[in-house]
C-alpha positions as CSV (number, residue, x, y, z in Angstrom):
1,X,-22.3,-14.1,-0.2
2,X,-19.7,-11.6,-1.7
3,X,-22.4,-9.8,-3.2
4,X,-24.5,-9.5,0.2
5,X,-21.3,-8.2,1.9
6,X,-20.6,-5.4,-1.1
7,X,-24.0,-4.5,-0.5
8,X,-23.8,-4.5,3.4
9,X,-20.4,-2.7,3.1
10,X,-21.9,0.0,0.7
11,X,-25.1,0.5,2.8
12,X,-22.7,0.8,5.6
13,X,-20.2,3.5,3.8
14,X,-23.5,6.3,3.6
15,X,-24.2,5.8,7.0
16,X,-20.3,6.3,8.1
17,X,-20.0,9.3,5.8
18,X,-23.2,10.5,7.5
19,X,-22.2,10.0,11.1
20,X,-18.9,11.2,10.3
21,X,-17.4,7.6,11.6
22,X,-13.8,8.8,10.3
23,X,-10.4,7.5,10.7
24,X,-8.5,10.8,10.9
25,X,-5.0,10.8,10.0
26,X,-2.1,11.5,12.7
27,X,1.8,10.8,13.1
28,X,1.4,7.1,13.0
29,X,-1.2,6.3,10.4
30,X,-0.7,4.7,7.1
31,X,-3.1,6.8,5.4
32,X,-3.2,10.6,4.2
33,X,-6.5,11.7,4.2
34,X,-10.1,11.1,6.4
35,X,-11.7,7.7,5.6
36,X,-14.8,6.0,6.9
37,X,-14.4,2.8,9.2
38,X,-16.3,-0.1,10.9
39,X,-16.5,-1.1,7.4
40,X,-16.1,-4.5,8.2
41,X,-19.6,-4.8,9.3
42,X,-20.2,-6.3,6.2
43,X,-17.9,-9.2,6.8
44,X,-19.2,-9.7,10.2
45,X,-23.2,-9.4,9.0
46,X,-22.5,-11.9,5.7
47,X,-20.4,-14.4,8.2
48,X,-22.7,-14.4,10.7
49,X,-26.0,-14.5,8.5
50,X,-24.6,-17.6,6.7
51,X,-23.4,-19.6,9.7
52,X,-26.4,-20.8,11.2
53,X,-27.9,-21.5,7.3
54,X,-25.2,-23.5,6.7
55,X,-25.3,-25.6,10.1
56,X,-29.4,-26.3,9.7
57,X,-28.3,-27.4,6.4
58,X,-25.8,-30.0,7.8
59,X,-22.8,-28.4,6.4
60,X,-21.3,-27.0,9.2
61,X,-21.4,-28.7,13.0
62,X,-23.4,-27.2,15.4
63,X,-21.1,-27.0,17.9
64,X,-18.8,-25.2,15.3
65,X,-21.5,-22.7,14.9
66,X,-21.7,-22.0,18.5
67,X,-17.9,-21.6,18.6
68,X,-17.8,-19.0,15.3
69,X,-21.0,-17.2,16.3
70,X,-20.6,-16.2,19.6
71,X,-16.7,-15.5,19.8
72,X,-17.1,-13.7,16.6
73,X,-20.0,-12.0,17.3
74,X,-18.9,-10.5,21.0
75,X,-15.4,-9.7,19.6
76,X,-17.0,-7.7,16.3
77,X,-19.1,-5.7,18.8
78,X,-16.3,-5.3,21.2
79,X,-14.7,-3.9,18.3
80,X,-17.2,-2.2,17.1
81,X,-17.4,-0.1,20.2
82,X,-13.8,1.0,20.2
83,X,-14.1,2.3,16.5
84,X,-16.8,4.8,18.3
85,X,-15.2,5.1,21.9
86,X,-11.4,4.1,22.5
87,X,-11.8,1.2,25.1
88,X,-9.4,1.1,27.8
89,X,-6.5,-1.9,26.5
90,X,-7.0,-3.9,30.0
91,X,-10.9,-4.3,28.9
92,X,-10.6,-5.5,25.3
93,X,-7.8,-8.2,26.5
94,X,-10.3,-9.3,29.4
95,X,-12.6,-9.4,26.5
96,X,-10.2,-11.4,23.9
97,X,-10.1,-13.7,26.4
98,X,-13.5,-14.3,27.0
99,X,-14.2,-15.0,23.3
100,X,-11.5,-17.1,23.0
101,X,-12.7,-19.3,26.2
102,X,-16.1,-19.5,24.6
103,X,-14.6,-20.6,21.2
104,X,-12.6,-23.6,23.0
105,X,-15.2,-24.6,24.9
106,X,-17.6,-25.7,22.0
107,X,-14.2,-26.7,20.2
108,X,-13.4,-29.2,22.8
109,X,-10.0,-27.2,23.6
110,X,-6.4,-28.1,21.7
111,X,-6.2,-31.6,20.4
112,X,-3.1,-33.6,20.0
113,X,0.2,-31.9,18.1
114,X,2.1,-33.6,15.3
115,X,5.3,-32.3,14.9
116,X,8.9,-34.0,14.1
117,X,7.7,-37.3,14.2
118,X,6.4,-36.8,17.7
119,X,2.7,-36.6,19.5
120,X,2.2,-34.0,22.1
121,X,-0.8,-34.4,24.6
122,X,-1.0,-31.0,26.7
123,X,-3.8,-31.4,28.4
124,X,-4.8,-28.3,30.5
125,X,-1.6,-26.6,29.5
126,X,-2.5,-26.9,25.6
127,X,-5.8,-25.4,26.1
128,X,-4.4,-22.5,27.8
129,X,-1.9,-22.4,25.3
130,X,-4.8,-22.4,22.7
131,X,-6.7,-19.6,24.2
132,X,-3.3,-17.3,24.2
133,X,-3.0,-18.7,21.1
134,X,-6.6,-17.1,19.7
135,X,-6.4,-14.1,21.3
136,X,-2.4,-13.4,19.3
137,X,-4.6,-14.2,16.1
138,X,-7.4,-11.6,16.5
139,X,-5.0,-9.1,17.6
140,X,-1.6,-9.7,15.4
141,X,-4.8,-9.2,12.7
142,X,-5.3,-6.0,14.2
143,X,-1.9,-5.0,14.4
144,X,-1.4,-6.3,10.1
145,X,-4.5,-3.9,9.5
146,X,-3.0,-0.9,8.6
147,X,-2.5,-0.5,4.7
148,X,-5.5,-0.9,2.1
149,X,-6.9,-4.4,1.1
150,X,-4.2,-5.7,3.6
151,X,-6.0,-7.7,5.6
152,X,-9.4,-8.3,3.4
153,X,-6.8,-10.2,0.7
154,X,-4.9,-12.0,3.6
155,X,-8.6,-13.2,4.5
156,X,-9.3,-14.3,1.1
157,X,-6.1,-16.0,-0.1
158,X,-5.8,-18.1,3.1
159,X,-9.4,-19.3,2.9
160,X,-9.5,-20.1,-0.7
161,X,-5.9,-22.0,-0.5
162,X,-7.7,-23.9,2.4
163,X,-10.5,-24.7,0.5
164,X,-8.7,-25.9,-2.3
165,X,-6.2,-27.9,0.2
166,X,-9.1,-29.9,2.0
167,X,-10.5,-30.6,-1.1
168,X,-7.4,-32.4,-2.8
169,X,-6.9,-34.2,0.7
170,X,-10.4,-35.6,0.9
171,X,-11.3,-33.4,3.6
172,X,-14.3,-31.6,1.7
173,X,-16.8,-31.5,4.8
174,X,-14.0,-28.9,5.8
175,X,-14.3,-26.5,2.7
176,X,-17.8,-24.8,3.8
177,X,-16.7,-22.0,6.7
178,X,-13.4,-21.0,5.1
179,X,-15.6,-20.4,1.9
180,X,-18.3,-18.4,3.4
181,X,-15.5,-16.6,5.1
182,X,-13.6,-16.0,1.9
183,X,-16.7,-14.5,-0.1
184,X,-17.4,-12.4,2.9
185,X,-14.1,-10.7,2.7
186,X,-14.1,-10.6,-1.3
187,X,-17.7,-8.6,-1.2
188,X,-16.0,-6.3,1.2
189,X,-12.5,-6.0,-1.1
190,X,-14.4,-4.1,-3.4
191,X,-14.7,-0.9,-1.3
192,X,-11.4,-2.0,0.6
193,X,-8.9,-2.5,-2.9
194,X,-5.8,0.5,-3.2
195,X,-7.2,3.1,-3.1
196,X,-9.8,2.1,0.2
197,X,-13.2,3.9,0.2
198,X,-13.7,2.5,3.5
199,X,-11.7,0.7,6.0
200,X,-12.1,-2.6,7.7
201,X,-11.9,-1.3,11.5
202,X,-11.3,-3.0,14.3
203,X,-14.9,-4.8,14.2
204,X,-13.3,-6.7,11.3
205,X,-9.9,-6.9,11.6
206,X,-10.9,-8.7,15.1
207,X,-13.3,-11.0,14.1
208,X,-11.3,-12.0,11.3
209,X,-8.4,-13.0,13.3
210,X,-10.9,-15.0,15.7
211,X,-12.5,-16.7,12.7
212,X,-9.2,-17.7,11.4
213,X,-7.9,-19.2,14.7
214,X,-10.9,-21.2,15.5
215,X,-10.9,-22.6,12.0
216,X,-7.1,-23.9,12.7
217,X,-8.2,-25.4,15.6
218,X,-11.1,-27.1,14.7
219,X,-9.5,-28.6,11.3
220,X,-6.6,-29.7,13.6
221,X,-8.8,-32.3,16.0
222,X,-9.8,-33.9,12.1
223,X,-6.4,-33.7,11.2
224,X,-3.3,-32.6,13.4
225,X,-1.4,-31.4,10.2
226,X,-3.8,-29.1,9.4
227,X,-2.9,-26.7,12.4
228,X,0.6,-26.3,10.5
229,X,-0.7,-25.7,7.2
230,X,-3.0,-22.8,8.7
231,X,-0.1,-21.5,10.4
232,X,2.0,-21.9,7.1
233,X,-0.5,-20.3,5.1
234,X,-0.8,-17.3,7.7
235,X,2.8,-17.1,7.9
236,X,3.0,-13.0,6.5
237,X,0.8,-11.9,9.1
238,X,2.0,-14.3,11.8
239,X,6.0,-13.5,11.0
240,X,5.6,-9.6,10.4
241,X,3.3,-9.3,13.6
242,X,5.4,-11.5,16.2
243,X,8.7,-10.1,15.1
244,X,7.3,-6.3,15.1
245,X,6.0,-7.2,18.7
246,X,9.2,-8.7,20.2
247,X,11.8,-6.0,18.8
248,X,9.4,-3.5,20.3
249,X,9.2,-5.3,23.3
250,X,12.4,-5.9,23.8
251,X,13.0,-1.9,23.8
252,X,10.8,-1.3,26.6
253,X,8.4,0.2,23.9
254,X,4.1,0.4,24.9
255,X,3.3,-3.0,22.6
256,X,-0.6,-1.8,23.0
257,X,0.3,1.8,21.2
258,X,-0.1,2.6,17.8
259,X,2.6,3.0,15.6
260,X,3.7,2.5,11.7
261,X,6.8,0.1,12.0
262,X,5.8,-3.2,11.0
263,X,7.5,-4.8,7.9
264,X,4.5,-4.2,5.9
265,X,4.2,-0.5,7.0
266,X,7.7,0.3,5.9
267,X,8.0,-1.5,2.7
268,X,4.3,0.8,1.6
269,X,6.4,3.9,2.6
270,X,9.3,3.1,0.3
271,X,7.5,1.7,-2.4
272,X,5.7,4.8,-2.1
273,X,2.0,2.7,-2.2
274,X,-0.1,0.3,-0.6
275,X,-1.2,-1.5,-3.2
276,X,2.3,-3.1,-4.3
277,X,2.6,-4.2,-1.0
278,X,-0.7,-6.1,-1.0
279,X,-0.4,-7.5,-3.9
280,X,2.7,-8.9,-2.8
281,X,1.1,-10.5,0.0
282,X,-1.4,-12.3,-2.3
283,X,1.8,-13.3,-4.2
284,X,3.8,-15.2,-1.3
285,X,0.2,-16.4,0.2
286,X,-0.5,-18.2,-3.2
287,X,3.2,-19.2,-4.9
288,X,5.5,-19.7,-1.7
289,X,2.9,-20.8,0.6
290,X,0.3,-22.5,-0.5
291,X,2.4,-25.4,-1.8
292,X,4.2,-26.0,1.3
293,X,1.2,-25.8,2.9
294,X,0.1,-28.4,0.6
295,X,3.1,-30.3,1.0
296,X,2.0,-31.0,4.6
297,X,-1.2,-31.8,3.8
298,X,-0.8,-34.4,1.7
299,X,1.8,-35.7,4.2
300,X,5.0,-35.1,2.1
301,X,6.6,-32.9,4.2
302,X,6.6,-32.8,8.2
303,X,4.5,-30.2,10.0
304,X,7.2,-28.3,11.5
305,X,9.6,-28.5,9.2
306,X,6.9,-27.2,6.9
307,X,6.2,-24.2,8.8
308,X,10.6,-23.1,9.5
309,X,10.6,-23.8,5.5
310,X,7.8,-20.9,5.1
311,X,8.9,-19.0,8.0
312,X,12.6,-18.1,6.8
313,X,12.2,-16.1,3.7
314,X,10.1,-14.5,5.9
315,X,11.8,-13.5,8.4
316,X,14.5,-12.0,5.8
317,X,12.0,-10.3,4.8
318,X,10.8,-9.1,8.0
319,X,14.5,-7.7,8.2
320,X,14.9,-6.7,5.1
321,X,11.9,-4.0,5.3
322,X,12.9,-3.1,9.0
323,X,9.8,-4.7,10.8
324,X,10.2,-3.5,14.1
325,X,12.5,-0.7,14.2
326,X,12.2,2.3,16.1
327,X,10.2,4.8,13.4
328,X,12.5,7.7,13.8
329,X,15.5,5.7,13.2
330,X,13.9,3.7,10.2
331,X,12.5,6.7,8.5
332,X,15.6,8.6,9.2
């Protein structure tokens, strides 16, 4: 599958450069010079080819299938269409919303939480709860897209730490969509590594985020720890993003428009590079949080307390590189 999608992403990069499908620089961009997007049309092609192959086969479940390919597919093209034409914010939330309500549907909705010691049973407030929950994840992926191989290693360190944590828990019939997922992104990583060729777009960084957040729901109804562990193993993008979004909120800042001062975005700007920064991310995602993460999963540490053990250093990080701050000020 990784070798579909660096094929896919490669046909895809001669027919951006053609078109002229460029992400231009300005004030509030990462980047320094013109680069072709929508590259994650790979990802999204490779995912989606694979899916229904691996439900006829038995692997997947075909309501899981359903779930995957039709939120994924009508977020990718939603993004898809905004890397062309700007879409109005109002319309891509009204249609974040109707993915996610698809996804839950086939799902079955949020099952039972574990937390503490304690069951919770939400009922119609849990699956509302779970769709606000899926559309955060697509767009705080959005929002963590901004710096080369950023989000494609994010993608591929999660999934493979999932894959090896179902495994050593017994839960192998789990390992199968995080997998395809993770060679989708790796095919793509190749064009995407520090120094990008192409970037993932909002077609990608999207359906990523939905992917991800139905897979933590659906692993949570086999087992209610496993909706911590994703959470634990997302924790960089899921920290960096929420705190960004609140300190920006909270000064009566536009939380829909662009801007460069998430924790990631300031930390490339004083290293001077992106790809430090990302291969710090791999870093935490495999030495800090994968083994609490695993932790959970193997029931030797509680699901909460797993995720404020994760969460902390994170946060001080989040602090430490600014996330949030007004640009000008930061930058000053």
């Amino acid at each position: 599958m990784a070798i579909l999608s660096l094929a896919v992403t490669g046909v895809f990069l001669r027919y951006a450069l053609t078109q002229r499908l460029m992400e231009i620089p300005n004030a509030r961009s990462s980047h320094s010079i013109p680069t072709p997007r929508s590259g994650g049309v790979g990802i999204v092609l490779t995912f989606l080819i694979a899916l229904p192959l691996a439900g006829m086969l038995g692997a997947i479940s075909q309501n899981l299938v359903w779930s995957l390919s039709g939120a994924g597919a009508g977020i990718a093209l939603l993004g898809f269409m905004d890397d062309h034409r700007p879409i109005a914010a109002r319309w891509r939330l009204l249609g974040h919303f109707a993915g996610s309500l698809w996804a839950l549907f086939w799902l079955g909705g949020l099952p039972a939480l574990e937390a503490f010691g304690m069951t919770l049973e939400l009922g119609w407030i849990g699956h509302g709860l779970a769709v606000v929950y899926l559309v955060w994840m697509l767009n705080l992926y959005n929002f963590m897209d901004g710096i080369d191989g950023i989000a494609s290693v994010e993608a591929v360190t999660s999934c493979l730490s999932i894959c090896l944590i179902y495994w050593l828990s017994g839960y192998d019939e789990l390992i199968w969509p995080p997998l395809l997922l993770a060679t989708s992104a790796l095919g793509f990583l190749y064009w995407n590594f520090p120094p990008a060729k192409i970037f993932m777009g909002d077609i990608g960084s999207g359906f990523l985020g939905i992917v991800l957040g139905i897979l933590s729901l659906q692993a949570a109804w086999r087992n209610a720890d496993f909706l911590w562990v994703w959470c634990i193993l997302l924790g960089v993008f899921i920290v960096d993003a929420t705190f960004t979004l609140i300190r920006r909120f909270l000064r009566g800042e536009r939380i829909y428009e662009a801007h460069r001062s998430h924790g990631y975005q300031f930390a490339s700007r004083q290293l001077g590079s992106h790809f430090p920064v990302t291969l710090g991310v791999a870093l935490i995602n495999l030495l800090w949080l994968l083994p609490i993460a695993l932790c959970v999963a193997m029931q030797k540490l509680d699901g909460g307390l797993g995720v404020i053990m994760a969460y902390v250093p994170l946060l001080i990080l989040a602090v430490k590189y600014r996330a949030g701050e007004s640009e000008h000020r930061a930058d000053g």
